[in-house]
N, C-alpha and C positions, 0 to 999 in steps of 0.2 A: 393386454394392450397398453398397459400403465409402463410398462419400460423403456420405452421409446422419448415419451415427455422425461423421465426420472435420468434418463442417460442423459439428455440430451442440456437437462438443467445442470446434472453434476458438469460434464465437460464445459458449459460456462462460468461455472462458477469456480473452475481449477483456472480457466483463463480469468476469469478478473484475480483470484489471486496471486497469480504468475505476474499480472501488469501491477498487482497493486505494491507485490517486492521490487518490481523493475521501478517501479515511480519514488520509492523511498530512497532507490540506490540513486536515481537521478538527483535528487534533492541533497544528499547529503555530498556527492561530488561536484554539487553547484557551491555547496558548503564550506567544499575544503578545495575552491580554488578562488578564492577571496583572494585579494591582494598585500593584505596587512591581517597580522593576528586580531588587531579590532576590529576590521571589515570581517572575519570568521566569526569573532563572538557575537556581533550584531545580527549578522545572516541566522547563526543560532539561536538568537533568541526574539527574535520578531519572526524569521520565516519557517526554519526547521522545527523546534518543536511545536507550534501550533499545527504545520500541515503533517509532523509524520504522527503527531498524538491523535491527530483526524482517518489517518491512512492505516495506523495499526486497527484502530476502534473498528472500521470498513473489516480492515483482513479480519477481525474476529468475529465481526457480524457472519462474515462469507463463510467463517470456518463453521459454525456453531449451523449456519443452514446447510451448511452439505452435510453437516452428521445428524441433523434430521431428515434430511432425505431417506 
């Protein structure tokens, strides 16, 4: 009777890591359509790596609990 919760956590948890690459590729084509090579480097260093060093840290949390399921 334990397969049903165990399936149904894996298939959410392949969807937050599906959203959570979709959310990095968002961020980093928010990145690279800055207006000026400073408005790029700026974007990258106040926005991109704090939110994708938050977003991978997420994906490996997500990864590390599906393979203990």
């Amino acid at each position: 009777m334990t397969t049903l919760p165990q399936f149904a956590l894996t298939v959410l948890g392949l969807l937050f890591c599906a959203g959570d690459v979709a959310a990095l590729a968002l961020l980093l084509t928010w990145q690279e359509r800055a207006p000026s090579p400073d408005a790029r480097r700026l974007r990258l260093l106040r926005g991109v790596l704090p939110a994708s060093a938050l977003l991978l840290a997420l994906l490996l949390l997500a990864v590390v609990q599906l393979a203990l399921l």
